[in-house]
N, C-alpha and C positions, 0 to 999 in steps of 0.2 A: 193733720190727722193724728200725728202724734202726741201732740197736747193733748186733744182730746183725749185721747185712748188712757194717756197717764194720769189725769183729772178722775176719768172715772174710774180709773185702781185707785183712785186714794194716793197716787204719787205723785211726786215733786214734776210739774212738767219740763224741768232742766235737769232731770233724772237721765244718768247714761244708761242706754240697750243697744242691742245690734237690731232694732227693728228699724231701721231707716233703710230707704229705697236701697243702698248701695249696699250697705251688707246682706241684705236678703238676695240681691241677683248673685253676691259673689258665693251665696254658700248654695244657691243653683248651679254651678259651675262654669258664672261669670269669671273670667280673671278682672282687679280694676278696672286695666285700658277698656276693655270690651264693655265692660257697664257704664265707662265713661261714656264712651262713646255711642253707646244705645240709650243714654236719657239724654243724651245730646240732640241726640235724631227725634226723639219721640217730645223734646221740648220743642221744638224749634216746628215737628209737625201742628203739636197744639197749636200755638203760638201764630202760623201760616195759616189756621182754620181757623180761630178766632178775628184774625186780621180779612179774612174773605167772606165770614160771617156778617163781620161789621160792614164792610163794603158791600154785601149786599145788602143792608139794610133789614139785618134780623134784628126783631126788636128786643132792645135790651132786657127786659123780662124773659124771654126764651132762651138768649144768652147765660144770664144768670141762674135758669132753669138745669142749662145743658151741663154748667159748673158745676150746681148741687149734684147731678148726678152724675156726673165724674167722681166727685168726691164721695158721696153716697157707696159708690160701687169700688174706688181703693178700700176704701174701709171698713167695709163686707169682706174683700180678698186677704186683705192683712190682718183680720180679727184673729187670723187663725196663723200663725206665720207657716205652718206647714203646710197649708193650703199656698200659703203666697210663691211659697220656694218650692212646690211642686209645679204651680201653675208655670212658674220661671222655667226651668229643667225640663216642662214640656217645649216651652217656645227655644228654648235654646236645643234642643234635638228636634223640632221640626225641618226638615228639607224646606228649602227656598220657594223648589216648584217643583209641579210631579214630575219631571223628566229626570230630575236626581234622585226623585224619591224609586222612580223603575230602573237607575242607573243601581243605584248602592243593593238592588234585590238580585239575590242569586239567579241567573234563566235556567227554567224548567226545561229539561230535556226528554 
């Protein structure tokens, strides 16, 4: 997506920016290790659904469908980078589950 994106500025697609995956989580207030280890998770998720996809015998057309829009949809999220590192900075302050989310709130008395 990044080619693209530099293709249609009129720039060099081997043009340096901080718009790659990793520096957009760390200026969410990913450290490294943590964005490491979150497109680790979230590769290895795809990658697990792809593979159970194919095992179930979705046709590769729908496959190739479900890619485009994956891709479709980073590339709407990153068009804007303040959009991308906002949407980041929500998921890294979202609570786990709602019982930390009524843990971390002050009780009304």
């Amino acid at each position: 997506m990044l080619i693209v994106r530099r293709l249609k500025e009129g720039r060099s697609p081997f043009s340096a920016d901080r718009n790659h995956i990793h520096h957009i989580l760390q200026d969410a207030g990913f450290g490294p290790t943590r964005a490491a280890v979150h497109l680790a998770w979230v590769s290895l998720l795809l990658g697990f659904t792809a593979a159970w996809l194919k095992r179930m015998q979705v046709p590769p057309p729908l496959l190739l469908l479900a890619f485009g829009l994956l891709c479709v949809g980073w590339y709407w999220l990153t068009a804007r980078r303040e959009r991308a590192v906002a949407f980041f900075r929500r998921l890294r302050r979202a609570p786990a589950c709602p019982e930390s989310r009524r843990a971390a709130l002050p009780e009304a008395e």
